[in-house]
C-alpha positions, 0 to 999 in steps of 0.5 A: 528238779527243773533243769536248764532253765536257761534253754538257750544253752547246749542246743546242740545236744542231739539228746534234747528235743527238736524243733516244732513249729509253732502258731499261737491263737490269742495274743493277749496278755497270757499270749504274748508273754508265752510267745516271749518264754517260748522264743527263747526256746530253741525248741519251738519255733513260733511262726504264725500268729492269730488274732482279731487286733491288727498286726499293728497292735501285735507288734507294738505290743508283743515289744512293750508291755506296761507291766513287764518291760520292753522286750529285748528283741527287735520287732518289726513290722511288715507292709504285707501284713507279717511282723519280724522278731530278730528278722525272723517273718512271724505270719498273722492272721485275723480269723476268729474262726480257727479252723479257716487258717491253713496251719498245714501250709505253714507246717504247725505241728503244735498250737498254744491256745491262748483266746480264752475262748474254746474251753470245750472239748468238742471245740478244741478238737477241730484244731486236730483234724485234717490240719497237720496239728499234733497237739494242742497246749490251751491256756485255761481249765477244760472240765471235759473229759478227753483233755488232761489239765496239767500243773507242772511239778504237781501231775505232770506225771499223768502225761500220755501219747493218748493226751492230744490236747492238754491245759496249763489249768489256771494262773491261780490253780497253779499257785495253789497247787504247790502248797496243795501238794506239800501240806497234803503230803506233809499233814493232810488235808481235811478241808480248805477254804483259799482267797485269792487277792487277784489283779485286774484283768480283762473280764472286768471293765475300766468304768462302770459299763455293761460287761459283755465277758461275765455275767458277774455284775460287780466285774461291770464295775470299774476295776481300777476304783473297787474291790471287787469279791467274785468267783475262783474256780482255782479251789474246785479246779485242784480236784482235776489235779487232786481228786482224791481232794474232791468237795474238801476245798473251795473259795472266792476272789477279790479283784483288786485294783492293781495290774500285776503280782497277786495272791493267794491265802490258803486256810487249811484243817490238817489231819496231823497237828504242827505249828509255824516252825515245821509248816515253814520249813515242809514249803521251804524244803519242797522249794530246794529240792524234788519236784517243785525246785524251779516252781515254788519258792519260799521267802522271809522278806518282808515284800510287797506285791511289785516285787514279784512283778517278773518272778516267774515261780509258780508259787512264793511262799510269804514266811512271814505271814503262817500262822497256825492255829489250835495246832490244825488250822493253817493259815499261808500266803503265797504270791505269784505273777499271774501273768508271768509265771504262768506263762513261763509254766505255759512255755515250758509245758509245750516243750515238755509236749513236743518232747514226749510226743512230738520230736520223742527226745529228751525234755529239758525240764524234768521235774521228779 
């Protein structure tokens, strides 16, 4: 069960973790809307920001955002080259290179990567040397050994003192595996295949132009004008969360051209025959209660893709959408904020971290 989200509420509880100060490096879209989740929590304290955009464009655009709203905080920004939130000096930086910014001056003890960029363990672990950093939370897959990827309410579990640096895995593996974990524990799982109908992102180009992030030619097309099929490590990702799943699933996505809300149809073969009626109500159950509450949601309106625009589950079932064929065959849609409900899951994993590791109190999410 996840707990107090509103984590503005009881600071003062001695039981509850303490407050770790914070850089984040990458102040792009997933960036700057942990940086916005995790203000609020009282437990970590944000004090440097990194990235190669100008600390113009960090101001401007960590307080409005075309897809989310303009931020009910005050943000300011400062001649020497620093910006305020509620008058609060947030430092900035421009260094490409991470390991030239002096976190220990500045106190860090926990940096949440968000470039996108270091996905290797071999890069990632000069954030722990000499710099005062304790632990490092990245905001993509690592397939290395060395570093855990987590999904909250799924393998949590497996955190250890041993983890110094851990992922939020993907937006889209943490969508899948909520529906993952309830139909392989409901009806097993023989075998899957998941489409994922994903938002335009940054990988992909406005206008036909060379595209110098991926090497997938379509992502050189403009991504406000087509469909755009292409990969999705989400499926084969869910074996770093489930192993036990290894070669059973796979799939392919479809760049759509919208900015925000995706989703995810999951075809599944399921070892136990079951129909619409007991698929619906496993999901629904697992969304009221145990450790999915708060992650996965389960809806029967009849919504469309800017309602979920802010919703910050993991995961939102669309009931009336399951199908099921032959008794086996499982057909689902879920939904889910790529931005915002992984960055809210991004947010609430490095104060889970700096709980158990860090301050060593008590987490106020629990998911069990």
């Amino acid at each position: 069960m996840s707990l107090c989200h509103n984590l503005s509420e009881s600071q003062t509880d001695n039981q509850y973790s303490t407050m770790v100060k914070v850089a984040i490096n990458g102040f792009g879209r997933i960036g700057r809307l942990v940086f916005r989740y995790a203000w609020d929590d009282p437990t970590l304290e944000i004090v440097h920001v990194n990235d190669l955009c100008s600390v113009e464009s960090a101001a401007y655009l960590i307080k409005y955002d075309s897809v989310h709203g303009t931020w009910d905080k005050d943000v300011v920004q400062e001649k020497n080259g620093e910006f305020k939130v509620e008058k609060k000096i947030i430092t900035f930086s421009q260094e490409k290179d991470y390991t030239k910014i002096d976190f220990k001056s500045k106190g860090v003890e926990m940096v949440l990567e968000c470039t996108g960029k270091f996905l290797k363990t071999s890069a990632l672990e000069p954030y722990l040397k000499g710099t005062g950093i304790k632990r490092v939370v990245v905001s993509a897959p690592v397939k290395e050994e060395g570093v855990q990827n987590i999904v909250l309410g799924c393998n949590h579990s497996i955190l250890n003192k041993m983890d110094r640096i851990v992922t939020n895995a993907s937006c889209t593996t943490n969508c899948l595996a909520p529906v993952v974990k309830v139909m392989k524990e409901k009806f097993g799982i023989k075998h899957g295949c998941i489409t994922t109908v994903h938002d335009v992102t940054g990988t992909q180009t406005l206008i036909d132009m060379p595209n110098t992030k991926k090497t997938d030619l379509r992502r050189a097309r403009s991504g406000m004008l087509n469909l755009c099929p292409t990969s999705t490590g989400s499926a084969t990702a869910i074996v770093e969360i489930y192993p036990e799943l290894k070669g059973k699933l796979n799939g392919l996505a479809v760049r759509v051209p919208l900015l925000n809300a995706s989703l995810t149809d999951c075809v599944f073969e399921v070892e136990t025959p079951t129909n619409v009626i007991q698929v619906n109500a496993a999901l629904k159950s697992a969304s009221e209660k145990g450790p999915l509450k708060g992650i996965l949601a389960y809806n029967e309106l009849p919504l469309v893709s800017t309602d979920y625009t802010n919703d910050t589950h993991s995961c939102i079932i669309d009931g009336l959408s399951t199908q099921v064929i032959d008794g086996t065959m499982v057909k689902i849609y879920a939904w889910y904020d790529n931005e915002c409900g992984y960055s809210k899951r991004m947010a609430e994993l490095a104060h889970i971290v700096n709980a158990k590791f860090i301050s060593g109190k008590k987490s106020k999410f629990v998911y069990e």
